[in-house]
C-alpha positions as CSV (number, residue, x, y, z in Angstrom):
1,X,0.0,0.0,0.0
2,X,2.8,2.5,0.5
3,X,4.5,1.8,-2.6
4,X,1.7,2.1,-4.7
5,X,0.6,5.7,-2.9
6,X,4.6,6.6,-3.2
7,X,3.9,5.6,-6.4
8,X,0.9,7.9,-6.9
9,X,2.7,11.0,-5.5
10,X,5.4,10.9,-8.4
11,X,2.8,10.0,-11.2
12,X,-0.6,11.5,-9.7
13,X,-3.1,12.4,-12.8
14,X,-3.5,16.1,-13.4
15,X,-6.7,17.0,-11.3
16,X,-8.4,18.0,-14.9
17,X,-8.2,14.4,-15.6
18,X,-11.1,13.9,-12.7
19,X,-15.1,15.1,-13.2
20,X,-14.1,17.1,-9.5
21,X,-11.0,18.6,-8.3
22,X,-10.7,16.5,-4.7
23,X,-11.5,18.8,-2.0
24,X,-8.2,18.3,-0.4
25,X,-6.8,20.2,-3.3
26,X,-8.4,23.9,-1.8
27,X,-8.7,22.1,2.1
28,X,-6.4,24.9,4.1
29,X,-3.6,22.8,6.2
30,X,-1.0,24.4,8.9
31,X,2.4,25.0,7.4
32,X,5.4,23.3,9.1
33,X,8.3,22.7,8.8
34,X,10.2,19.4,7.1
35,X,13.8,19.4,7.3
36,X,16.6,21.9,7.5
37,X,15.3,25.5,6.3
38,X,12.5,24.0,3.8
39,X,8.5,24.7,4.8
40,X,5.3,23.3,3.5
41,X,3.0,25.8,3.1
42,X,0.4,24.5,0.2
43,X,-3.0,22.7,0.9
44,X,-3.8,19.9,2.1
45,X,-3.6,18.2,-1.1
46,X,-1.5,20.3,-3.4
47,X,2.1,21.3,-2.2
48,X,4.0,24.5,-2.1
49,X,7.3,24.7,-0.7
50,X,9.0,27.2,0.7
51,X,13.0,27.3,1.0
52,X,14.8,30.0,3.4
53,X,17.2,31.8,3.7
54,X,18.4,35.1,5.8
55,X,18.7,36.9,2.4
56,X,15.6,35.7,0.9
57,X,13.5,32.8,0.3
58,X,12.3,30.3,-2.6
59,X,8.8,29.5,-3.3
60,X,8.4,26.2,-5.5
61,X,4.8,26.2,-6.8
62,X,2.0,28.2,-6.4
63,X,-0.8,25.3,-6.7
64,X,-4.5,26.5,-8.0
65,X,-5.3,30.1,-7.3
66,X,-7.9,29.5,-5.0
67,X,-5.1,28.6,-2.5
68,X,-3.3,31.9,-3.2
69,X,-4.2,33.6,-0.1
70,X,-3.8,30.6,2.3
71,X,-0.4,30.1,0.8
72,X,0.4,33.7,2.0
73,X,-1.2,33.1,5.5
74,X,1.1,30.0,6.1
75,X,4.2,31.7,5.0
76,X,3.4,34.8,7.2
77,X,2.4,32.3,10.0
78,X,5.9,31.1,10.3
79,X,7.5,34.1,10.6
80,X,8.4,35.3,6.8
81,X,7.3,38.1,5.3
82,X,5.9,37.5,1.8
83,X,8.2,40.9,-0.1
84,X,10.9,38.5,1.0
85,X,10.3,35.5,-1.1
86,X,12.5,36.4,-4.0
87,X,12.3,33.6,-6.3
88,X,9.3,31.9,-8.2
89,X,10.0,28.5,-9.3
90,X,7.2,25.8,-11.2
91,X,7.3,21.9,-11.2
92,X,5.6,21.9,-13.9
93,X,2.8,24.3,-16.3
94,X,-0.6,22.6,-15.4
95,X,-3.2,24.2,-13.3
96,X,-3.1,22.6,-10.2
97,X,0.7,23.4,-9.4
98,X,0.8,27.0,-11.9
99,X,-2.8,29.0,-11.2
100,X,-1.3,30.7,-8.2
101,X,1.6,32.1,-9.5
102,X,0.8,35.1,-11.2
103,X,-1.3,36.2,-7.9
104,X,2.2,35.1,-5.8
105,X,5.0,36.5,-8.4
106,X,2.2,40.6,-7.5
107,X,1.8,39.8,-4.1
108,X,5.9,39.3,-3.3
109,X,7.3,41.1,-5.8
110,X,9.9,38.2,-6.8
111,X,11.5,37.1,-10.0
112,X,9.9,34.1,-12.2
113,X,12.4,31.7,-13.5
114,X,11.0,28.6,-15.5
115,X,11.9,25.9,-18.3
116,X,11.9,26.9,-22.1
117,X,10.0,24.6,-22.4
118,X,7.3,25.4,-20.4
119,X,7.4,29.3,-20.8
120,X,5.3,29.1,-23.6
121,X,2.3,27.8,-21.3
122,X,3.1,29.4,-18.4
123,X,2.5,33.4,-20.1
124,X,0.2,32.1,-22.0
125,X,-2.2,29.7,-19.3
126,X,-2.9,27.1,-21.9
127,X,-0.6,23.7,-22.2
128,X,-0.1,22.3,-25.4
129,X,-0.1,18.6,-25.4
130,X,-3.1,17.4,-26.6
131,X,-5.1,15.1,-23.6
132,X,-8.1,13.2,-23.4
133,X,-9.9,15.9,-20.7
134,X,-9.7,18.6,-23.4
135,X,-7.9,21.8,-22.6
136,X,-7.8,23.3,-18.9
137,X,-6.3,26.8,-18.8
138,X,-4.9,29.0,-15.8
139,X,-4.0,32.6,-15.0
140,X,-0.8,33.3,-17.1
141,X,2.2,34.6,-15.6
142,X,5.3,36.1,-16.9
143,X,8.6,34.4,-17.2
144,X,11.5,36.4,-16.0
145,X,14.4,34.7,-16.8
146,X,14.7,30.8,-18.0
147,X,16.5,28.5,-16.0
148,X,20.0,26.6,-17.6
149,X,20.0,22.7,-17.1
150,X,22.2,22.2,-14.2
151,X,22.9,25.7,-13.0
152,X,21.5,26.4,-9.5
153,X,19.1,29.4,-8.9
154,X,20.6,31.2,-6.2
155,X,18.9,33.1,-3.1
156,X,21.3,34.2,-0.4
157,X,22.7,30.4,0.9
158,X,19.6,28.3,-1.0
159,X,21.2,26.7,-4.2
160,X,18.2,24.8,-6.4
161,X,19.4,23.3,-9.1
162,X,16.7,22.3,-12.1
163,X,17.0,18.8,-14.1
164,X,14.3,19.0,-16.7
165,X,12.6,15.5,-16.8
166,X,10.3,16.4,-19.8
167,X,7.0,14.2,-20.7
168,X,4.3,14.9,-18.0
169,X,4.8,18.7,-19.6
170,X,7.6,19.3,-22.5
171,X,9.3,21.5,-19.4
172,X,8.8,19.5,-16.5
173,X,11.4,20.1,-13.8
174,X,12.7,18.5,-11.1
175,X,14.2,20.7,-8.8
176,X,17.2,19.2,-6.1
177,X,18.9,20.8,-3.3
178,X,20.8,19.9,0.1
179,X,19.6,21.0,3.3
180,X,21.4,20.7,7.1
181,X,19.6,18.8,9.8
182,X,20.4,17.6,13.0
183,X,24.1,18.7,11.7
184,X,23.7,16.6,8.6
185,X,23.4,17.5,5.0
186,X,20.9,15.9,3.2
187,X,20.1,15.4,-0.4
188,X,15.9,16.7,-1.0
189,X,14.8,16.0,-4.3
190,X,11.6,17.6,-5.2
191,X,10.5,15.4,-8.7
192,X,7.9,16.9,-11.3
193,X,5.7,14.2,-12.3
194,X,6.0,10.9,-14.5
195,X,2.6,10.1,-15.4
196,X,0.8,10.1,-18.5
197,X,-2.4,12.0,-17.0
198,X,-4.5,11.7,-19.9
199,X,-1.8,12.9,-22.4
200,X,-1.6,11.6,-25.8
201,X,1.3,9.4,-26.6
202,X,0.3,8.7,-30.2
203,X,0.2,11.1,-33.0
204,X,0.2,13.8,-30.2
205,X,0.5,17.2,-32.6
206,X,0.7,19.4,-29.9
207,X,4.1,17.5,-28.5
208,X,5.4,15.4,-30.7
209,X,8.3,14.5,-28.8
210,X,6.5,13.1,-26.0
211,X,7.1,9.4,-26.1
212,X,10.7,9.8,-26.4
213,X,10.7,12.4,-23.3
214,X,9.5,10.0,-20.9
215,X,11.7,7.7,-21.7
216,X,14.4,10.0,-21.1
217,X,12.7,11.2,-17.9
218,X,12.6,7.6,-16.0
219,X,16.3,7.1,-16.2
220,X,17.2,10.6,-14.9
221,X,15.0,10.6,-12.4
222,X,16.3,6.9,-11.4
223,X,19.9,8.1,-11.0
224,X,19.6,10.6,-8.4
225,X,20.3,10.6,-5.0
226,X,18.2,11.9,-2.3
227,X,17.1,11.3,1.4
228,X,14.2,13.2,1.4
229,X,11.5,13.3,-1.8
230,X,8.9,16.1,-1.5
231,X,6.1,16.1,-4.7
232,X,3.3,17.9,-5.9
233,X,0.7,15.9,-4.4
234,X,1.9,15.4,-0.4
235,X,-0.3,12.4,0.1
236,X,1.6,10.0,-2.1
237,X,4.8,9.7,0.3
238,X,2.3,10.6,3.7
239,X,4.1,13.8,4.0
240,X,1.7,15.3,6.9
241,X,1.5,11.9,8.8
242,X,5.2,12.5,8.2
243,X,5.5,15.6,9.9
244,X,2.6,14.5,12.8
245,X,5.6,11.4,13.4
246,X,8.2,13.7,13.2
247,X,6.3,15.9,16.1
248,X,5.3,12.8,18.5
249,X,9.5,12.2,18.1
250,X,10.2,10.2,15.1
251,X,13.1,12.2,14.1
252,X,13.8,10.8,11.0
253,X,10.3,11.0,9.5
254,X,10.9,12.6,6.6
255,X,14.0,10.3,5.2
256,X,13.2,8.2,2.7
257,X,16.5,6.8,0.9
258,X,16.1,4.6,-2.2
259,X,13.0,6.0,-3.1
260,X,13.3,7.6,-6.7
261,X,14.3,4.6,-8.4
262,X,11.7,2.6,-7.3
263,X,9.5,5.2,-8.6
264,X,10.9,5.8,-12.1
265,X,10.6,2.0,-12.4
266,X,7.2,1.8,-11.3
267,X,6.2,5.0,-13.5
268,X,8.4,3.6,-16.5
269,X,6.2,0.2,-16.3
270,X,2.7,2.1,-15.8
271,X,3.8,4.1,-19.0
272,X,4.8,1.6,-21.1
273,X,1.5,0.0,-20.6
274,X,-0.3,3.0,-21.2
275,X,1.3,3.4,-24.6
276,X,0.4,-0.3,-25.6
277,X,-3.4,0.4,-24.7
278,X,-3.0,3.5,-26.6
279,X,-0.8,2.2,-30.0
280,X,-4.0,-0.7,-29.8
């Protein structure tokens, strides 16, 4: 059961992929903290992170715009003061992780950095590939500046550094870092999705290049190293029963070593059925 909803966290469907968004999506939750100087500060079912530093902080997604103004509530909560988060950064362009960031980048003031890739539907709210839910848009957003393969963004101490895993989105990025706790330094991997979601694998005009993205995607995702895995959807690796252990004394709640190549395996398998059913 918890390697199919570890599973889930890495490759969950796009909410537009369900008749209903799940409530949990838009269901306020209390921020906390995870490990080292990294927040949650999303919903209940749709994460935002929030990475800090005495010079400035990082916000990794902005989830769907109803959850703007609790996203700014959590961050203020703990402490932080929303004209000092100085860096937008995106999983990925879909609604339910891009909506909020145009509210976020005019409410803080900070700098938008994305993929190339994924510019295109980030400023203009509308994804290309072509899906079987039909087209979901959200509020667009200007890009400030586009992110180099491998070259951490840079806020005060915080170094993110973007691996674009293309596939679930032609830009999707996975985003790693290194974070001290307990006076050890350990490797957080926050990985854009791996699923399919209702994209089309065959004769998919809108992104051509699709099929031979995943396929790229699984090993690179496979091959890196991390202690702790924080996705888009927190459910999939338990991450607030993770922090309610972590509070009744489990201190090493949040590690979870050898995950990613069990889930770019798992995803890589679920895929290649999926493009069977679809070539049938």
């Amino acid at each position: 059961m918890m390697r199919f909803a570890l599973l889930a966290a890495l490759v969950c469907p796009t909410p537009a992929a369900a008749a209903l968004d799940p409530p949990a999506w838009t269901e306020p939750t209390a921020p906390f903290r995870i490990v080292g100087n990294i927040y949650y500060v999303g919903s209940k079912g749709l994460a935002a992170y929030l990475i800090t530093s005495p010079r400035g902080h990082v916000l990794l997604d902005g989830t769907m715009d109803e959850n703007v103004e609790g996203i700014e509530r959590n961050i203020e909560g703990l402490g932080f003061r929303l004209r000092d988060v100085k860096l937008l950064l995106n999983s990925h362009a879909h609604f339910d992780h891009a909506a909020g960031l145009a509210r976020l980048k005019r409410d803080t003031g900070a700098t938008m950095v994305a993929s190339a890739a994924d510019r295109g539907a980030l400023e203009s709210g509308t994804p290309p590939s072509i899906v079987s839910y039909g087209v979901v848009t959200f509020p667009a957003v200007k890009v400030d500046r586009l992110l180099r393969e491998g070259r951490p963004e840079r806020v005060g101490s915080i170094a993110l550094t973007p691996i674009v895993t293309p596939g679930h989105t032609p830009g999707c990025t996975t985003w790693t870092t290194t974070t001290k706790e307990r006076g050890r330094t350990l490797r957080v991997v926050f990985p854009c999705s791996l699923t399919v979601a209702g994209n089309k694998l065959i004769d998919n005009t809108g992104y051509p290049g699709i099929v031979a993205d995943f396929r790229r995607s699984f090993p690179a995702t496979a091959k890196l190293r991390a202690d702790v895995v924080l996705p888009g959807h927190p459910e999939g690796v338990e991450l607030l029963a993770r922090a309610a252990r972590r509070d009744a004394g489990d201190a090493d709640a949040f590690l979870m070593p050898g995950l990613l190549p069990k889930l770019a395996a798992d995803a890589k398998k679920a895929f290649e059925a999926e493009l069977t059913r679809q070539t049938k």
